[in-house]
Residue frames as qw, qx, qy, qz and C-alpha x, y, z in Angstrom:
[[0.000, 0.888, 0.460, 0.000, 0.00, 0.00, 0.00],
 [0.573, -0.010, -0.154, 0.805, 1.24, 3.50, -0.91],
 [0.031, 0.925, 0.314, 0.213, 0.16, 6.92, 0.20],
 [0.256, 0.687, -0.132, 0.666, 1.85, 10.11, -0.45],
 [0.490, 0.003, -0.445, 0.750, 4.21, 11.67, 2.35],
 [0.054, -0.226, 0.094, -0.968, 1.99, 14.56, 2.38],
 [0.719, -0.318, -0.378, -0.489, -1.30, 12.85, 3.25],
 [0.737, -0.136, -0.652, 0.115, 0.11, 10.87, 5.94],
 [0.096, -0.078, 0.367, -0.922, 0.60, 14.11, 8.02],
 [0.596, -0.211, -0.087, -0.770, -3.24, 14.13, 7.99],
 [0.733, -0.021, -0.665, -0.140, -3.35, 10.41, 8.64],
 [0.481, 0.146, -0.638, 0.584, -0.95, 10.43, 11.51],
 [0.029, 0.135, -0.278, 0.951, -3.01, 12.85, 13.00],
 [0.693, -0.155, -0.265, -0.652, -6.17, 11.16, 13.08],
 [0.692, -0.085, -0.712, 0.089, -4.66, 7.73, 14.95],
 [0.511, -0.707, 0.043, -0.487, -5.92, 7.64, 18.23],
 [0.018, -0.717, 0.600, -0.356, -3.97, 6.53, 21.61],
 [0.456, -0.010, -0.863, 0.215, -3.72, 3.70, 23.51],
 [0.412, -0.759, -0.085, -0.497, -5.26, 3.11, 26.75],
 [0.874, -0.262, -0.318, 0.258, -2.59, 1.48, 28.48],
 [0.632, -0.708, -0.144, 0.280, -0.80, 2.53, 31.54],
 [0.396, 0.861, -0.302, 0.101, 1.90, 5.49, 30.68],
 [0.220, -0.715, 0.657, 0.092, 4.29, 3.69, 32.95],
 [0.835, 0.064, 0.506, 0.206, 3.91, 0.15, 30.58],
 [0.374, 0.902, 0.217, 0.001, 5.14, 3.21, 27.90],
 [0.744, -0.221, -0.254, 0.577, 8.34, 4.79, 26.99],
 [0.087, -0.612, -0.116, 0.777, 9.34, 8.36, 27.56],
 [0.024, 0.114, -0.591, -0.798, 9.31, 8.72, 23.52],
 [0.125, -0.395, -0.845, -0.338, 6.05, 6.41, 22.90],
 [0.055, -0.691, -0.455, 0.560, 4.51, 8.99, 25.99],
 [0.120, 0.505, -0.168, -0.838, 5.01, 11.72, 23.21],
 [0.137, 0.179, 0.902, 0.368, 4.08, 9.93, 20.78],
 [0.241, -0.439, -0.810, -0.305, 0.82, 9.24, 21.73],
 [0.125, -0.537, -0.255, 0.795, 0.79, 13.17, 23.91],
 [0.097, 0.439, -0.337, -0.827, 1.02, 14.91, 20.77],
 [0.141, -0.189, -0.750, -0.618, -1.20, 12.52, 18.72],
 [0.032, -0.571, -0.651, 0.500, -3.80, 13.45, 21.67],
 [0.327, -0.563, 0.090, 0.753, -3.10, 16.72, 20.84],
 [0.603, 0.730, 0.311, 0.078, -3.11, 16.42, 17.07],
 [0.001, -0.950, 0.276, 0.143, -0.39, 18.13, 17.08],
 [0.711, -0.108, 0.528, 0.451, 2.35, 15.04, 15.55],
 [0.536, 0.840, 0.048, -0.068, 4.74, 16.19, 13.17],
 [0.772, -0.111, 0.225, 0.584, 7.91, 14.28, 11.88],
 [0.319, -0.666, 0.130, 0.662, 10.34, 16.23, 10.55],
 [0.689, 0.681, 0.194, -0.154, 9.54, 17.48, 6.81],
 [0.660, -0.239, 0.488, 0.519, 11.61, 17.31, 3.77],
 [0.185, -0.042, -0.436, -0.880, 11.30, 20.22, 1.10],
 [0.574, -0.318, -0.046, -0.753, 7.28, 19.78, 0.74],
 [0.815, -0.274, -0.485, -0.160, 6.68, 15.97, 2.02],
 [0.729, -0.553, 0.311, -0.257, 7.03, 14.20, 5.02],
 [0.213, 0.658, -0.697, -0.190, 9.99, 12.11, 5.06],
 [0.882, -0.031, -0.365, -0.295, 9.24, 8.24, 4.63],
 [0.592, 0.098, -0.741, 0.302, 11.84, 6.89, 6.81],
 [0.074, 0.072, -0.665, 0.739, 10.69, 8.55, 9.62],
 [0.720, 0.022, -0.027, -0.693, 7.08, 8.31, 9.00],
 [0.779, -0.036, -0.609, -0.145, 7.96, 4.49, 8.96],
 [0.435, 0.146, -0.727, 0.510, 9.50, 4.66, 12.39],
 [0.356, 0.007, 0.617, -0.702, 6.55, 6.53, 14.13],
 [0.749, -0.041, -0.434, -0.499, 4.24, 3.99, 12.01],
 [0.658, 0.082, -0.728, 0.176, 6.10, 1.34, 14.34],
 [0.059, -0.099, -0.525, 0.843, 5.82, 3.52, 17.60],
 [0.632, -0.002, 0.079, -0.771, 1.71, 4.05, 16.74],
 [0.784, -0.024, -0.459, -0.417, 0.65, 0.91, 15.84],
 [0.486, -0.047, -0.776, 0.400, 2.14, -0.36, 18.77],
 [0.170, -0.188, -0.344, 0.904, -0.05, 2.26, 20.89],
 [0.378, -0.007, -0.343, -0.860, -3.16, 2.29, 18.53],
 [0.436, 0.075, 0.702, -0.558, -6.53, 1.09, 19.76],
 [0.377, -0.144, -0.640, -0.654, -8.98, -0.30, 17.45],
 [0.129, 0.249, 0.801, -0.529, -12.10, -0.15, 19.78],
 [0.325, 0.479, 0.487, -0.654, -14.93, 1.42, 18.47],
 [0.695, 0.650, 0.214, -0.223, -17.15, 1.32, 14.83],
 [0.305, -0.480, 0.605, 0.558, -14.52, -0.46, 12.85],
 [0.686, 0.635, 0.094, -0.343, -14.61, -1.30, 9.22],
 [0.786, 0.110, 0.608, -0.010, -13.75, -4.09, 7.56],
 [0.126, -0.308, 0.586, 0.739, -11.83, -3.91, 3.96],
 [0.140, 0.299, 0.877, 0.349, -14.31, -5.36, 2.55],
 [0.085, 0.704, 0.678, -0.194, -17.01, -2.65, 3.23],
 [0.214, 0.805, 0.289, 0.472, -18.44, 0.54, 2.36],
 [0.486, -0.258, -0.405, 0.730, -16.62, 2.78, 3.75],
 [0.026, 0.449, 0.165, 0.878, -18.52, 6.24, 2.51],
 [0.300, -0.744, -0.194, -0.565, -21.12, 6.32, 4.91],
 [0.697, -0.081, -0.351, 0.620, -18.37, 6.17, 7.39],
 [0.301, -0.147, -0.137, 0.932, -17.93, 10.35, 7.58],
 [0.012, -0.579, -0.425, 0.695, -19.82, 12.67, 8.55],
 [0.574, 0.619, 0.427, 0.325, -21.55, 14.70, 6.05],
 [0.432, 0.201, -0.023, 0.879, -19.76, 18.08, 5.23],
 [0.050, -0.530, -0.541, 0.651, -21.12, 21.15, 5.83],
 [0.205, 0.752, 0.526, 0.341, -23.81, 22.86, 3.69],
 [0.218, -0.374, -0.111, 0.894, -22.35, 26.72, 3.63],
 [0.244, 0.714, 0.465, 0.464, -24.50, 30.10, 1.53],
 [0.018, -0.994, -0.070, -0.082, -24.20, 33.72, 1.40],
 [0.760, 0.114, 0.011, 0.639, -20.55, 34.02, 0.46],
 [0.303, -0.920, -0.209, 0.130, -19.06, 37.30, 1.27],
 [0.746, 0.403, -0.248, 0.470, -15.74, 38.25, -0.22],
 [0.695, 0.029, -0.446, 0.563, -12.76, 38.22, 2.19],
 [0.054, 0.404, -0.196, 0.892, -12.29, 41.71, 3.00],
 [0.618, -0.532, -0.084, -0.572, -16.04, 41.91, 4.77],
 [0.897, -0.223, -0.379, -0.037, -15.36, 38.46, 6.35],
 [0.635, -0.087, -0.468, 0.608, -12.17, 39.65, 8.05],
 [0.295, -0.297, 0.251, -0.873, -13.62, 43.38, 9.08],
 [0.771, -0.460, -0.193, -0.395, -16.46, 41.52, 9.92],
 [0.797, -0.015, -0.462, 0.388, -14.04, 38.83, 12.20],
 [0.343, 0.366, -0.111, 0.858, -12.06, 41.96, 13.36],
 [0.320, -0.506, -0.081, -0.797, -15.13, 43.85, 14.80],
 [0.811, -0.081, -0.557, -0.159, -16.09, 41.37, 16.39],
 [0.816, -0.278, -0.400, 0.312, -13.02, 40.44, 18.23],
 [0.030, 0.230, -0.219, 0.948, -12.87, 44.27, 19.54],
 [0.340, -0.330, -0.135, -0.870, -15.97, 44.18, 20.46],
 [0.742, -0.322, -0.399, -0.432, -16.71, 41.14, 22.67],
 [0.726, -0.666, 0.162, -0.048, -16.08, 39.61, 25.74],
 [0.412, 0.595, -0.687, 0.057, -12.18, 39.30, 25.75],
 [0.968, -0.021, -0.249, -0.017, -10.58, 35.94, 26.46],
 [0.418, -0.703, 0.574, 0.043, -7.62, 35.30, 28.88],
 [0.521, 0.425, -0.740, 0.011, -4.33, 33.34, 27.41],
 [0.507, -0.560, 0.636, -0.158, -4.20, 30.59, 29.46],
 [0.189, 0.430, -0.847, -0.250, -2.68, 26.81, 29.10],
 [0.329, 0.101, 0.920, -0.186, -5.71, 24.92, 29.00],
 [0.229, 0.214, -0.561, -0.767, -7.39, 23.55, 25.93],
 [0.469, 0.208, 0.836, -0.194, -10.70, 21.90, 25.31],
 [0.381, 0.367, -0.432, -0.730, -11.79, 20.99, 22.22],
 [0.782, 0.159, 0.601, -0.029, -13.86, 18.15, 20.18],
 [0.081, -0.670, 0.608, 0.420, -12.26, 16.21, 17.92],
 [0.840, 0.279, 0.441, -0.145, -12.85, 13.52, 15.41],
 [0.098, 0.648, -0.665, -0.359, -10.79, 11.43, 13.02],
 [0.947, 0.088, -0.303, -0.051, -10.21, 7.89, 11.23],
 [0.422, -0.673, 0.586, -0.161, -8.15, 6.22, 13.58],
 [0.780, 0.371, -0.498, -0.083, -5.98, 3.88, 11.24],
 [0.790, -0.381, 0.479, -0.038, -4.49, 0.20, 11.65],
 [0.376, 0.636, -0.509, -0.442, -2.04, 0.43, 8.89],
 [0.098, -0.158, 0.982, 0.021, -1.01, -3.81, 9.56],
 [0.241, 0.180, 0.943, -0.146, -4.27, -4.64, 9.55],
 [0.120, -0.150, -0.461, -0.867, -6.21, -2.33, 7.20],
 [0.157, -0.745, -0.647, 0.021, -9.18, -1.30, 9.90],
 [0.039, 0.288, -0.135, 0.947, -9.97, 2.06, 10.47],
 [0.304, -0.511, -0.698, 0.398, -12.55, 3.85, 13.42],
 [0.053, -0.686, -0.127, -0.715, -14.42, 7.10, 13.84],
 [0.554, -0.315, -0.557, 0.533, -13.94, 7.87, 17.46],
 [0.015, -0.768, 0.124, -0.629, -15.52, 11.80, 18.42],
 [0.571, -0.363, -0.435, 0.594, -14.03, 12.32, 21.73],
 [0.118, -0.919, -0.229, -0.299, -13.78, 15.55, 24.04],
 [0.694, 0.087, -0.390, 0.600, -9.96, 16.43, 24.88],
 [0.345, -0.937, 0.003, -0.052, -9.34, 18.65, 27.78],
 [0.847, 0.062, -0.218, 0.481, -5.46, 19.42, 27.90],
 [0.444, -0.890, -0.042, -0.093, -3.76, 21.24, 30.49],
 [0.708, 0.357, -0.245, 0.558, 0.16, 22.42, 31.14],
 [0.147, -0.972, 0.171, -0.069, 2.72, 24.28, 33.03],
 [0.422, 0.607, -0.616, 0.271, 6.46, 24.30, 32.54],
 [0.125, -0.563, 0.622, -0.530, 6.48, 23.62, 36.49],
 [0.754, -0.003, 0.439, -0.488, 4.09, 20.69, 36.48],
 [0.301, 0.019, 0.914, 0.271, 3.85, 19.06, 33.37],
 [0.416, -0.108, -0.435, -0.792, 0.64, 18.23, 31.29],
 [0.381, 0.244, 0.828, -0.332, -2.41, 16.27, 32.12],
 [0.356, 0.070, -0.609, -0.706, -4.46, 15.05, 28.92],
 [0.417, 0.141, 0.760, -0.478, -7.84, 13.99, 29.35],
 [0.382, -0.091, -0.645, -0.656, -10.34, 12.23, 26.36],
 [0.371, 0.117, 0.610, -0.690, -13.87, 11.85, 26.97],
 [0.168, 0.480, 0.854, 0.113, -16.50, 9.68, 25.13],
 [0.251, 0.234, 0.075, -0.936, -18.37, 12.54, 22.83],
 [0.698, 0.450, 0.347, -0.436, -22.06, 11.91, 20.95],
 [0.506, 0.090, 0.809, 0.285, -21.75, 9.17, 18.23],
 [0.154, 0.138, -0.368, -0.906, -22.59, 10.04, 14.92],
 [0.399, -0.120, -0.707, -0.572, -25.20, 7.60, 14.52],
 [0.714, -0.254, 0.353, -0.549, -28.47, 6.95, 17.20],
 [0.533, -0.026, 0.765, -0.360, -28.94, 4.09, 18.65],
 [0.612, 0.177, 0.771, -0.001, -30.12, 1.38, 16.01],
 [0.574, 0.802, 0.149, -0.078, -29.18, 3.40, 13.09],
 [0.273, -0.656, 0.552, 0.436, -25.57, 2.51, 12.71],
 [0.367, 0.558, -0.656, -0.353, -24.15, 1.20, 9.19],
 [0.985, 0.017, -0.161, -0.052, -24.66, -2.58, 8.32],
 [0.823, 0.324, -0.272, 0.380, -21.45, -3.89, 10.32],
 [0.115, 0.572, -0.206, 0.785, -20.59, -1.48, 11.87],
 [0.514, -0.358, -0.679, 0.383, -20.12, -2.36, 15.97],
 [0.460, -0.855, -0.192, -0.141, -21.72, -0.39, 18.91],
 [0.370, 0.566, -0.472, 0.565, -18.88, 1.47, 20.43],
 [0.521, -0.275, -0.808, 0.014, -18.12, 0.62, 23.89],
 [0.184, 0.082, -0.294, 0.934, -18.16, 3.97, 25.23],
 [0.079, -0.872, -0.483, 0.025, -21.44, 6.22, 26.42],
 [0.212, 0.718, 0.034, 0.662, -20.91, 9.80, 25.90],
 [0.311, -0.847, 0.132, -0.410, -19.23, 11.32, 28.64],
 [0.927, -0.371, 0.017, 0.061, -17.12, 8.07, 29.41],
 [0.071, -0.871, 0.437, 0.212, -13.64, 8.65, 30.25],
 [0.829, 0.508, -0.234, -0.012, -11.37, 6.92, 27.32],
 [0.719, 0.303, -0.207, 0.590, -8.09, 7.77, 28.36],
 [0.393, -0.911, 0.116, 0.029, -6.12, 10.02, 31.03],
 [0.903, 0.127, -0.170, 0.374, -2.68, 10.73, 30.57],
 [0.282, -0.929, 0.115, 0.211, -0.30, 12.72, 33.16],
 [0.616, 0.656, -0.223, 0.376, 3.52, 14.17, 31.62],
 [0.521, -0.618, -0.175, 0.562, 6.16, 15.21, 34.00],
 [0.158, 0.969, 0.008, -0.187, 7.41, 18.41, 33.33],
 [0.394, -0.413, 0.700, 0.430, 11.00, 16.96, 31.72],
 [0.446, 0.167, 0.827, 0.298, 9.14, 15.23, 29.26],
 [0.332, 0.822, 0.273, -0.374, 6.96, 18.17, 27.73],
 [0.601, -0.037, 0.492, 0.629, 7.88, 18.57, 24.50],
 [0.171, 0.934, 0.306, -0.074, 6.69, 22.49, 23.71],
 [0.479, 0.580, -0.053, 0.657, 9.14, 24.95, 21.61],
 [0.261, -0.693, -0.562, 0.367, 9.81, 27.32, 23.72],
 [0.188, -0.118, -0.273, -0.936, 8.87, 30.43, 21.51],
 [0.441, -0.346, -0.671, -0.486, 5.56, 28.54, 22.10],
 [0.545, -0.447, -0.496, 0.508, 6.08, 27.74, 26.24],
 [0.209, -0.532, -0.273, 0.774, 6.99, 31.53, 26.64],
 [0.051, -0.443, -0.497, -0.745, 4.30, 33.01, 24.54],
 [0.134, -0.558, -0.651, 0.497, 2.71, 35.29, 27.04],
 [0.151, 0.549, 0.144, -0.809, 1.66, 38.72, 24.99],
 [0.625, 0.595, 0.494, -0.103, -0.54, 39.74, 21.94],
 [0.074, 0.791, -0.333, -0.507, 2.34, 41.23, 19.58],
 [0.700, 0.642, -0.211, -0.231, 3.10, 40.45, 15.84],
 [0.399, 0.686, -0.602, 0.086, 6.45, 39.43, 16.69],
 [0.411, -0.229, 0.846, -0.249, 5.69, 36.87, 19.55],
 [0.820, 0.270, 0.270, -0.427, 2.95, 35.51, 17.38],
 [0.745, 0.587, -0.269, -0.167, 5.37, 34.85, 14.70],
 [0.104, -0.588, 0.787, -0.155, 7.92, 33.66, 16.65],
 [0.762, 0.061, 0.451, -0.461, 5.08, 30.99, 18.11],
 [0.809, 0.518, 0.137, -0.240, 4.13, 30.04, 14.63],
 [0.352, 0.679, -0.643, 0.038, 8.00, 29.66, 13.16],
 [0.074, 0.584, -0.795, 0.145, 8.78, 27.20, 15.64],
 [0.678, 0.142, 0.541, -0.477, 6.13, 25.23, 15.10],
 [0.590, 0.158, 0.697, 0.377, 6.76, 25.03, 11.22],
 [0.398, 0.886, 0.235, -0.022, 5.28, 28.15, 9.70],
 [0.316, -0.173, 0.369, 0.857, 8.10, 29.95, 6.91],
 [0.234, 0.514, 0.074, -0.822, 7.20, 33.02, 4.87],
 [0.376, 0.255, -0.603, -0.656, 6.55, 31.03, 2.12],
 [0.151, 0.170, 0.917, -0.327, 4.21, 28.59, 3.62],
 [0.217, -0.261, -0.403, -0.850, 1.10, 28.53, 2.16],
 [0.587, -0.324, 0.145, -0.728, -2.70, 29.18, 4.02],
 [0.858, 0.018, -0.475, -0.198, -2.63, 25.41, 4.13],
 [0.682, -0.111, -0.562, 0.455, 0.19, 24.62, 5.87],
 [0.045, -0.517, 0.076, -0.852, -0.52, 27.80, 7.54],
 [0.591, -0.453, 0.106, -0.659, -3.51, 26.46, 9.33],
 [0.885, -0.033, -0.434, 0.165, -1.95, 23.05, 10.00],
 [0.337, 0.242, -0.471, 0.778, 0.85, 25.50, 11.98],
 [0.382, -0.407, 0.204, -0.804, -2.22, 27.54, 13.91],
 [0.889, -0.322, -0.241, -0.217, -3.78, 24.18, 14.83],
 [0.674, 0.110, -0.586, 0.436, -0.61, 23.03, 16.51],
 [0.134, 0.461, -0.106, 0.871, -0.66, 26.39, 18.26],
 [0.629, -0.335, 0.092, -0.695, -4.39, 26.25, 19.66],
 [0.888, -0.170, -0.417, 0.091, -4.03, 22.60, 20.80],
 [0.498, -0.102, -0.457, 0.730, -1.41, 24.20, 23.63],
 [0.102, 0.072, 0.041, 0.991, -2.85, 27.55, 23.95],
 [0.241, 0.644, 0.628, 0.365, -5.95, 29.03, 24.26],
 [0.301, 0.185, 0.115, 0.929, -5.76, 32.63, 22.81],
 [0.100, 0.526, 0.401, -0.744, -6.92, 35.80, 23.74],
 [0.406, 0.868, 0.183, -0.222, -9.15, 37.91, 20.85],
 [0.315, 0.913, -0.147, -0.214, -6.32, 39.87, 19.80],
 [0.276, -0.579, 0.683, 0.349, -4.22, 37.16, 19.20],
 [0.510, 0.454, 0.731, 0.006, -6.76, 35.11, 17.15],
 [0.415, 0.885, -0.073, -0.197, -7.03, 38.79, 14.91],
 [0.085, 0.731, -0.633, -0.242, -3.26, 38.43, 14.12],
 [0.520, 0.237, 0.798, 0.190, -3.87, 34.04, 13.41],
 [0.473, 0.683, 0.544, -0.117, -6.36, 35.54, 11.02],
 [0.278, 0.844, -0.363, -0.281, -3.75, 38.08, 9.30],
 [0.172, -0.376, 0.880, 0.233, -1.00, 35.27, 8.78],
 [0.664, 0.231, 0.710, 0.036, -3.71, 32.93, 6.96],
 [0.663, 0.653, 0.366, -0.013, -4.86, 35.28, 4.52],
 [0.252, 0.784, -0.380, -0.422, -1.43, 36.97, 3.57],
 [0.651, -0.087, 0.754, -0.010, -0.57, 33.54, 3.14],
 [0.389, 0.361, -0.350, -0.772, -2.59, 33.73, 0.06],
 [0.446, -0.043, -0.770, -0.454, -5.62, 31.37, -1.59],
 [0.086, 0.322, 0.810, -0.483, -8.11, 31.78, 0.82],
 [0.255, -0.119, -0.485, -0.828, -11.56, 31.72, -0.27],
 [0.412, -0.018, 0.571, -0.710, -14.52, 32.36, 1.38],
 [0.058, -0.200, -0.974, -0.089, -17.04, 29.25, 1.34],
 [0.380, -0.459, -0.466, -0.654, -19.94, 31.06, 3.17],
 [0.304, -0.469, 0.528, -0.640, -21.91, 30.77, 6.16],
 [0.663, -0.096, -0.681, -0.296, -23.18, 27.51, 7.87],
 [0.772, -0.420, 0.030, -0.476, -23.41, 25.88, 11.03],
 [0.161, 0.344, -0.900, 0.214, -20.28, 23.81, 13.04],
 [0.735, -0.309, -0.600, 0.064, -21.26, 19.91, 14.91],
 [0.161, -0.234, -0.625, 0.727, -21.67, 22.18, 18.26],
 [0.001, 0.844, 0.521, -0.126, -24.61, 24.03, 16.82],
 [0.347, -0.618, -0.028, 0.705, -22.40, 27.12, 16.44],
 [0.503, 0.851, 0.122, -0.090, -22.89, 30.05, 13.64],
 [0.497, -0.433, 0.418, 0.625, -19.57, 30.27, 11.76],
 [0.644, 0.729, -0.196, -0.123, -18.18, 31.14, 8.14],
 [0.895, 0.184, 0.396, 0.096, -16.22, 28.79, 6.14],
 [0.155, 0.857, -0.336, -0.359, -12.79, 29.89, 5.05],
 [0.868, 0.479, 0.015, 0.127, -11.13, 27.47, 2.04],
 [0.468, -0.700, 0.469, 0.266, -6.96, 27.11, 2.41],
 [0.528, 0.659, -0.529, -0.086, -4.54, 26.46, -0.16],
 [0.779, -0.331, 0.531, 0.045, -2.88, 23.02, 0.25],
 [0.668, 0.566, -0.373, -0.308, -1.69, 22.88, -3.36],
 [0.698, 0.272, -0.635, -0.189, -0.92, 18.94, -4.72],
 [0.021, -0.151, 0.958, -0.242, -2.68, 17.19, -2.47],
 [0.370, -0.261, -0.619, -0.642, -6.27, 15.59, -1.93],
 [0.342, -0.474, -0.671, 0.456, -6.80, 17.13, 0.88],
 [0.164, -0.681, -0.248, -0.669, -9.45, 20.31, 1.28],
 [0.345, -0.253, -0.529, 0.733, -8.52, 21.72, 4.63],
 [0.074, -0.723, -0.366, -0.582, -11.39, 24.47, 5.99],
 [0.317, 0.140, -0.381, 0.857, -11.12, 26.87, 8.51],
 [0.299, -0.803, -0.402, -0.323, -14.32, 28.08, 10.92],
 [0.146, 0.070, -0.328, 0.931, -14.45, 31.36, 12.25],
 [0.080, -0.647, -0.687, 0.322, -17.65, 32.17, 14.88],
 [0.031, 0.589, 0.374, 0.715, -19.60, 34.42, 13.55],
 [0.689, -0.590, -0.421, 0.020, -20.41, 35.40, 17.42],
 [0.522, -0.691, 0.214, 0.452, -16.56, 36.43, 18.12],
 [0.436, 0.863, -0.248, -0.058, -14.72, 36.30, 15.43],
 [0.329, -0.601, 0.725, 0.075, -12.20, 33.76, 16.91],
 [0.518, 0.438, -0.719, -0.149, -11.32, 30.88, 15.15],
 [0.612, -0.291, 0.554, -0.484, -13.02, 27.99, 16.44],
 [0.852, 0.043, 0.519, -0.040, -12.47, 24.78, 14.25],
 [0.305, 0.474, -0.703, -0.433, -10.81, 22.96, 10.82],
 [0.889, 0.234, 0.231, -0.318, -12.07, 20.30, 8.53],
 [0.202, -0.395, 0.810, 0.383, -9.65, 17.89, 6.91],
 [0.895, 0.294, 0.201, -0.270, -11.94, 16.21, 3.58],
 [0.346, -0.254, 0.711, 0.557, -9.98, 14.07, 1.58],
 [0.615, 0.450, 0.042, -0.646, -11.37, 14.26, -2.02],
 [0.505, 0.488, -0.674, -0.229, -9.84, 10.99, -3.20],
 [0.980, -0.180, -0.078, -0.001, -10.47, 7.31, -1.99],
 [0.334, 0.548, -0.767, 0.006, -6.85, 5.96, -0.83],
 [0.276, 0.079, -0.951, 0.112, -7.02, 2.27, -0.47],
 [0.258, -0.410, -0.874, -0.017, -9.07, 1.42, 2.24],
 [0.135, -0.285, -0.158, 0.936, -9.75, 5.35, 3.19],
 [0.231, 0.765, 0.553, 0.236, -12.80, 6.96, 1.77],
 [0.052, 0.249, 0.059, 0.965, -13.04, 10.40, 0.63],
 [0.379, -0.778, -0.306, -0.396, -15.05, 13.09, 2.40],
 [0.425, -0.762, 0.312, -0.375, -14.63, 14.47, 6.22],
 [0.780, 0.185, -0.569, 0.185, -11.88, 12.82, 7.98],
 [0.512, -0.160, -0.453, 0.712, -10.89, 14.91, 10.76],
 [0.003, 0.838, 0.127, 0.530, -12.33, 18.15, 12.75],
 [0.457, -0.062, -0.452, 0.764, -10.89, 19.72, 15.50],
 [0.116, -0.819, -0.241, -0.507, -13.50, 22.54, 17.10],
 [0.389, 0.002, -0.512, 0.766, -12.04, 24.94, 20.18],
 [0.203, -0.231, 0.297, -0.904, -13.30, 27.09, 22.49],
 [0.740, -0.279, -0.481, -0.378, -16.07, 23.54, 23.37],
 [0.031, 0.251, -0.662, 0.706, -16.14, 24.33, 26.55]]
């Protein structure tokens, strides 16, 4: 089976953790499977891809650490009605409005305090590359730091896509209930593995923000794609104040090839608009929601638009913040 270096960033990010004991774990496999909590894995790149030898070595360090608990799927099945349907956006708005509009906004409402605790729902295929099953697993992460402590990562059983006696032919009852706790995992404070442009981000200026974002992976030639792949890393430690969410929102679009989908409705019920990202040669449509409410940046969609192998195309992955 092959799939492009670049796609497997998205992949990697979608495999979900173990639940065994961090001390049956080592200090590496504890990151590992921290940062794929997180969403926030990311070997070390090579010009645009992802470099295969080392994408084989944390294939060996997940799959040793991957669960396969909950609505798997069988090679042999359909896998489309597997993902979620997209979202249904209308009343496009070109850019400019959408970021004054964004802007106003995040002058104008309650302001937000930086602090180091994230909660967000999340949803992904959670792959078994040896054994070609995959899993749809929403969960509710709550993660929590401090240079002097450590972390503490917490997943939580979130609301199945499908009710009660309307799952897919095949397709097993997960054993969770919504609100059951999946996983808990505590870090010491040696083992954190945060830049630390990112660790000592404490103000709302242009030049910490970029610092942030650099040592995470953003370069001036980066495009809105990998752009928001760099802010997600960001908000998965972090969660930002207003006026640092206005300056996320300058670095996407000088970026350049954003395009403004419209308005619609996020899987919390929330009003948002739908911003489109450059990802150029791949077959992956990456989407940015901003709350129409604040103006902060509160989620990304990952669709693939191409079957690979036993993968279907459509929604693979969302990440929403501020799901408190």
């Amino acid at each position: 089976m092959i799939i492009p270096d670049d796609e497997i960033d998205r992949l990697l990010r979608a495999v979900n953790p173990a639940t065994a004991s961090a001390d049956e774990l080592s200090v590496q496999a504890i990151a590992v499977r921290e940062s794929i909590i997180r969403g926030t894995y990311a070997p070390a790149r090579q010009r645009r891809g992802w470099a295969w030898g080392r994408f084989a070595v944390a294939v060996a360090a997940i799959v040793a650490i991957v669960i396969v608990a909950t609505n798997v799927l069988a090679p042999a099945q359909r896998a489309t009605a597997l993902t979620p349907p997209p979202l249904q956006y209308d009343n496009a708005q070109p850019l400019a409005t959408v970021v004054q509009e964004a802007k106003e906004r995040l002058g104008s409402t309650v302001s937000v305090v930086q602090e180091r605790r994230v909660s967000s729902l999340v949803w992904g295929w959670s792959i078994d590359l040896a054994k070609e099953r995959v899993e749809s697993v929403p969960q509710r992460v709550t993660f929590e730091w401090a240079p002097e402590t450590g972390s503490r990562s917490s997943i939580i059983a979130g609301e199945s896509h499908w009710p009660a006696g309307v799952r897919p032919e095949g397709i097993e009852e997960s054993p969770y209930q919504p609100g059951d706790t999946i996983t808990q995992l505590v870090t010491a404070p040696q083992d954190l593995k945060i830049p630390a442009d990112v660790m000592n981000l404490n103000d709302g200026s242009r030049e910490s923000m970029d610092k942030a974002l650099t040592s995470l992976g953003a370069t001036e030639s980066s495009s809105s794609g990998e752009v928001l792949v760099v802010i997600g890393r960001l908000l998965s430690y972090w969660t930002l104040t207003n006026e640092q969410h206005n300056i996320l929102i300058d670095r996407l679009v000088e970026a350049g090839g954003v395009t403004v989908l419209g308005e619609s409705t996020d899987r919390l019920g929330r009003d948002v608009i739908g911003l489109r990202v450059a990802d150029p040669a791949t077959t992956y449509q990456d989407t940015v929601l901003i709350s129409r409410d604040t103006g902060r940046i509160v989620g990304m969609e990952n669709e693939l638009t191409a079957a690979q192998d036993f993968i279907p195309a459509g929604v693979i992955g969302y990440t929403l913040w501020d799901a408190n």
